[in-house]
C-alpha positions as a Markdown table, in Angstrom:
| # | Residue | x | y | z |
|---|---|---|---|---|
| 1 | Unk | -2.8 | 51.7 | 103.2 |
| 2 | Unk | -4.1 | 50.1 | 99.8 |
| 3 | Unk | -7.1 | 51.9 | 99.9 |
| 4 | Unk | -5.2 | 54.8 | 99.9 |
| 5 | Unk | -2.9 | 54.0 | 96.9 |
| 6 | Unk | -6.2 | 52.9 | 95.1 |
| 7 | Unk | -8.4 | 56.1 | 96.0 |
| 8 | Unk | -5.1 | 58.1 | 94.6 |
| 9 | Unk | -4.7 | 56.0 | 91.3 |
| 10 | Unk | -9.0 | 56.8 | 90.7 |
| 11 | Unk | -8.4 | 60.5 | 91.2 |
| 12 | Unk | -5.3 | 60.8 | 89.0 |
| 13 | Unk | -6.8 | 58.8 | 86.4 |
| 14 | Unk | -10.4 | 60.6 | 86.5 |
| 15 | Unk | -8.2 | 64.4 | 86.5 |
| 16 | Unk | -5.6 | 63.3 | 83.6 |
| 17 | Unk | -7.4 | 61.0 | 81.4 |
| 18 | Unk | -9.6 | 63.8 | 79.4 |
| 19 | Unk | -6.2 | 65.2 | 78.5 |
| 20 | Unk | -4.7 | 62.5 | 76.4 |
| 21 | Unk | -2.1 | 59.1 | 77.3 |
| 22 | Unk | 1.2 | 61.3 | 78.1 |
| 23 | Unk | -0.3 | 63.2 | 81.2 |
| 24 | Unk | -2.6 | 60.0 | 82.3 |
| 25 | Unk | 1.0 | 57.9 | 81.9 |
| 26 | Unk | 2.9 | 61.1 | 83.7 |
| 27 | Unk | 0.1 | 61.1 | 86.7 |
| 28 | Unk | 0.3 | 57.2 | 86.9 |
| 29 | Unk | 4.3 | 57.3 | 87.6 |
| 30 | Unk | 3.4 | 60.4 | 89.7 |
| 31 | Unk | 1.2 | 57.9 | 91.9 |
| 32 | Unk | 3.8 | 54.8 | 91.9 |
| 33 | Unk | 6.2 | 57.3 | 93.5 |
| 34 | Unk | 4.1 | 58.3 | 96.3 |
| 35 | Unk | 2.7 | 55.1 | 96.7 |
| 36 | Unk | 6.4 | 53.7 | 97.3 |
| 37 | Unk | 6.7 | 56.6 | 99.9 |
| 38 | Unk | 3.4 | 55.1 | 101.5 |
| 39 | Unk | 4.4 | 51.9 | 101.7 |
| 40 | Unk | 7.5 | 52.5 | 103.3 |
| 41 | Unk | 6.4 | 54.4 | 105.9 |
| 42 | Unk | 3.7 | 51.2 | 106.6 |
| 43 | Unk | 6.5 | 48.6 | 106.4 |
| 44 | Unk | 9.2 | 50.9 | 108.8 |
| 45 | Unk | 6.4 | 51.8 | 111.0 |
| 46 | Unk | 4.5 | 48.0 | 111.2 |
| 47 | Unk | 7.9 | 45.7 | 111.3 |
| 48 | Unk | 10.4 | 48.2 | 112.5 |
| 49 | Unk | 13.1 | 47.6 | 109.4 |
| 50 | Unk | 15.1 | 51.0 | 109.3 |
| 51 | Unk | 14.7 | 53.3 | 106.0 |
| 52 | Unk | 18.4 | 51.8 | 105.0 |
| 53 | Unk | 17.6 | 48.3 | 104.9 |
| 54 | Unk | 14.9 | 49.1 | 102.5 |
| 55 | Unk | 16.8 | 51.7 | 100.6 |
| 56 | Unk | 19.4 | 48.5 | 100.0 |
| 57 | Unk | 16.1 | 46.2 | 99.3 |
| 58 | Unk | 15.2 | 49.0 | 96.8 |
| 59 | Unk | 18.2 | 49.4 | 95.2 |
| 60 | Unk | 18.8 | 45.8 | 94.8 |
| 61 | Unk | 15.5 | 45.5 | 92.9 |
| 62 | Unk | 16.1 | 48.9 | 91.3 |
| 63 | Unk | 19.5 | 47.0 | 89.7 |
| 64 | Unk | 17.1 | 43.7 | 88.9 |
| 65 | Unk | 14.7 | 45.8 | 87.1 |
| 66 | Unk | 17.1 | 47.9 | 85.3 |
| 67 | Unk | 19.1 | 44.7 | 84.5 |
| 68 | Unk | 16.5 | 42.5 | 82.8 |
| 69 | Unk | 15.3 | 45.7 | 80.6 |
| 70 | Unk | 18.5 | 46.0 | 79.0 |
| 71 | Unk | 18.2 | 43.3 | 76.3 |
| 72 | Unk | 15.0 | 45.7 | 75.4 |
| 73 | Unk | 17.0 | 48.8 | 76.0 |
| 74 | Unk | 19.4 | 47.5 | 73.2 |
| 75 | Unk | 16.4 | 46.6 | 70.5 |
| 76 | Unk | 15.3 | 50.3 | 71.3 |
| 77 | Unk | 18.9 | 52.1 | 70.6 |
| 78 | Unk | 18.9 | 49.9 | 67.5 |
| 79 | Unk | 15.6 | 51.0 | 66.6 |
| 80 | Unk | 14.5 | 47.1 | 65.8 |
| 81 | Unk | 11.3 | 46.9 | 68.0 |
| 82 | Unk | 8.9 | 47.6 | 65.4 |
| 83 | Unk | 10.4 | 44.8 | 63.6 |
| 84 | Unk | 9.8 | 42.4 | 66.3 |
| 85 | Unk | 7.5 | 39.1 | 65.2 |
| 86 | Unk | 7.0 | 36.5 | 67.7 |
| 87 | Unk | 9.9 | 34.5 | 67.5 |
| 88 | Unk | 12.1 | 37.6 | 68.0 |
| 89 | Unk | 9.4 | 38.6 | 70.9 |
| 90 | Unk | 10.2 | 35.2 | 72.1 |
| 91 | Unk | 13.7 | 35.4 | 72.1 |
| 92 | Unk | 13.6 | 39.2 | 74.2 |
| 93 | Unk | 11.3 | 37.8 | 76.8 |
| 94 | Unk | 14.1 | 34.6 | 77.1 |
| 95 | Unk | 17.1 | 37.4 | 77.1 |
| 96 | Unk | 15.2 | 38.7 | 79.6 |
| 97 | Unk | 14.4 | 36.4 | 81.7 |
| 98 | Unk | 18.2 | 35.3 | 81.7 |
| 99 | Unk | 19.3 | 39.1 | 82.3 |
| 100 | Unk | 17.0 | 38.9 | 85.2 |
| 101 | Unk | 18.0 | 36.0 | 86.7 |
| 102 | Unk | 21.5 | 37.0 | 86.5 |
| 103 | Unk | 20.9 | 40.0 | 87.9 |
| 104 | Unk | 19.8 | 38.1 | 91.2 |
| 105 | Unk | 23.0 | 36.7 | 91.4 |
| 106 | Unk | 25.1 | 39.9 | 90.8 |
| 107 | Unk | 22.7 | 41.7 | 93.6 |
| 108 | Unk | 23.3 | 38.4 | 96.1 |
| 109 | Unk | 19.5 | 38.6 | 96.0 |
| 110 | Unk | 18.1 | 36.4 | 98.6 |
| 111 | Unk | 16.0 | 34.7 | 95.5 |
| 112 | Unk | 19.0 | 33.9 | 94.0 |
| 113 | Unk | 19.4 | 31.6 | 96.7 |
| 114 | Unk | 16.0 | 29.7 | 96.8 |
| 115 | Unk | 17.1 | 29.5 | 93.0 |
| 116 | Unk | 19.8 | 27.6 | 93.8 |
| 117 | Unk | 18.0 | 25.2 | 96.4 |
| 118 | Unk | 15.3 | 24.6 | 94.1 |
| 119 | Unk | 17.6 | 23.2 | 91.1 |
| 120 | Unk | 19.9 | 21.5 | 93.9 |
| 121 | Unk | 16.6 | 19.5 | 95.3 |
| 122 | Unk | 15.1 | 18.8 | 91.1 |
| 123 | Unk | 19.2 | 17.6 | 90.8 |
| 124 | Unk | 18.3 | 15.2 | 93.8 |
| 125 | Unk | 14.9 | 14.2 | 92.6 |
| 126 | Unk | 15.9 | 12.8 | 89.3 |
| 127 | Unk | 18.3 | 10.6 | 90.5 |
């Protein structure tokens, strides 16, 4: 199944590169799509979850993803990235990071969980 993904990713690289970053960038996403399709297939066909369960697990991470980008998103729509220096590079990756980890918890992502087990048992621990 990798092999597969990888052997696609060589072609679409070797057949869009000569023609500049936006069509080597276009074939790329091109590849992550059908490489989603591929692995689906392989997981519904090797453990037997059903395409719904992983259309939820999808959109769950879909949400994450799309959650966590938007303290970027916002820099972009105010046009402020080029101004970014490190500490304000610093401070997206932190917004980030927060917007991510509370979008775990607004998805009832099963890591959101282990999240909360891990701080419970480092609560314990320094006691």
């Amino acid at each position: 199944m990798i092999a597969k993904v990888h052997v696609l990713r060589i072609v679409i690289i070797a057949a869009t590169a000569p023609f500049g970053i936006v069509p080597l960038a276009m074939g790329l996403c091109s590849a992550s799509i059908v490489e989603i399709v591929i692995v689906t297939l392989e997981i519904r066909r090797t453990l037997g979850i059903t395409i719904r369960a992983l259309a939820r697990i999808y959109a769950q991470a879909a949400f994450v993803t799309a959650w966590s980008a938007l303290p970027a998103f916002g820099l972009v729509l105010a046009d402020r990235m080029d101004a970014l220096r490190l500490p304000g590079l610093l401070a997206l990756v932190a917004a980030s990071a927060v917007a991510w980890m509370s979008g775990l918890f607004l998805v009832r992502h099963p890591l959101a969980t282990e999240m909360v087990t891990l701080v419970r048992r480092f609560r314990r621990s320094g006691r």
